[in-house]
Residue, then its C-alpha position, 0 to 999 in steps of 0.5 A: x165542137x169544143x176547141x182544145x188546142x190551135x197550133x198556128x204558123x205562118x208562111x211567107x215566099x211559098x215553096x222557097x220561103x219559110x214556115x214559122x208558128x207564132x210561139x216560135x218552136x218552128x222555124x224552117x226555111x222551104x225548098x221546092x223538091x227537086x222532083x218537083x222542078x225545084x233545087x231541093x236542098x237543106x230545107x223541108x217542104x209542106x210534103x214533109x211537114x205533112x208526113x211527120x204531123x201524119x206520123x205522130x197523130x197516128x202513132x198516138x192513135x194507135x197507143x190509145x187505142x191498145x190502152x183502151x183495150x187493156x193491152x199497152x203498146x211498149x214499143x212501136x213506130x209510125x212512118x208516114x209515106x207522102x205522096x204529091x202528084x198529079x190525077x186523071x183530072x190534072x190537078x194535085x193529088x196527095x197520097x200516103x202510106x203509114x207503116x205501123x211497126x210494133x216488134x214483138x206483138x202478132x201481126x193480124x193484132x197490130x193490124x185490127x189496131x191500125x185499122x180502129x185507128x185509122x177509122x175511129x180516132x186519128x184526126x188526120x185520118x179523119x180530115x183525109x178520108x175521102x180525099x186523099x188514097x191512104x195505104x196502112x202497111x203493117x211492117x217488122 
C-alpha cells in the first residue's frame, strides 16, 4: 500500500487527559462521559472524536461516489451516531449509526449511494467491517 497521507496525535492521562496532533491543529482536553461513571463536562472523548473523523470520511465517500456516476451532490450531510457498551462476552464493544441526508434527491437513490460508499470506498467502513455493528439510515 502506498501511503498517502498519516495524521499523528498523541494522548497523554487517558480519559481525563488531552489529546494533541503533533502539527498542533488539535489540541483537546478528554473527559470520561458521564454515562461512563466519569464527570463529562467541556471536553470531548475518543467516542467523539470517532464519530466526527466517521462523519466526514463517509460524507466524502459519498460525494464521490454520485461524481463518479455522473449525478453530483449539491447538498448533503452525514451524522455518525457512536456507540461504546458492552457485549455478550463482557468486553467493550463500539456501535454506529450513519445518518445520510441529501435534500432534494429520491430516497432509494441516496440510499444505492450510501450503500456503494459504505461497501466499496469509505476507509473507515472498510477498517470497521467485521467488527463493529454499522447501521446506514437515510433521513430527510
Amino acid at each position: 500500500m502506498d501511503i498517502l497521507y498519516t495524521a499523528s496525535a498523541t494522548a497523554v492521562g487517558g480519559r481525563q487527559g488531552r489529546i494533541r496532533s503533533l502539527d498542533g491543529v488539535l489540541d483537546h482536553a478528554l473527559a470520561h462521559p458521564k454515562e461512563l461513571g466519569g464527570p463529562g463536562g467541556e471536553a470531548t472523548n475518543p467516542e467523539q472524536l470517532f464519530a466526527a473523523g466517521y462523519a466526514a470520511c463517509f460524507e466524502n465517500a459519498l460525494l464521490r461516489v454520485a461524481r463518479e456516476r455522473k449525478a453530483p451532490i449539491q447538498a448533503s450531510s452525514v451524522t455518525a451516531h457512536v456507540g461504546i457498551g458492552r457485549g455478550a462476552d463482557g468486553f467493550f464493544r463500539l456501535r454506529a449509526t450513519l445518518e445520510v441526508s441529501v435534500p432534494g434527491r429520491d430516497r432509494s437513490e441516496v440510499e444505492d449511494l450510501a450503500r456503494i460508499a459504505h461497501e466499496e470506498v469509505c476507509p473507515y467502513s472498510r477498517a470497521t467491517r467485521g467488527n463493529m455493528d454499522v447501521e446506514i439510515r437515510v433521513v430527510p
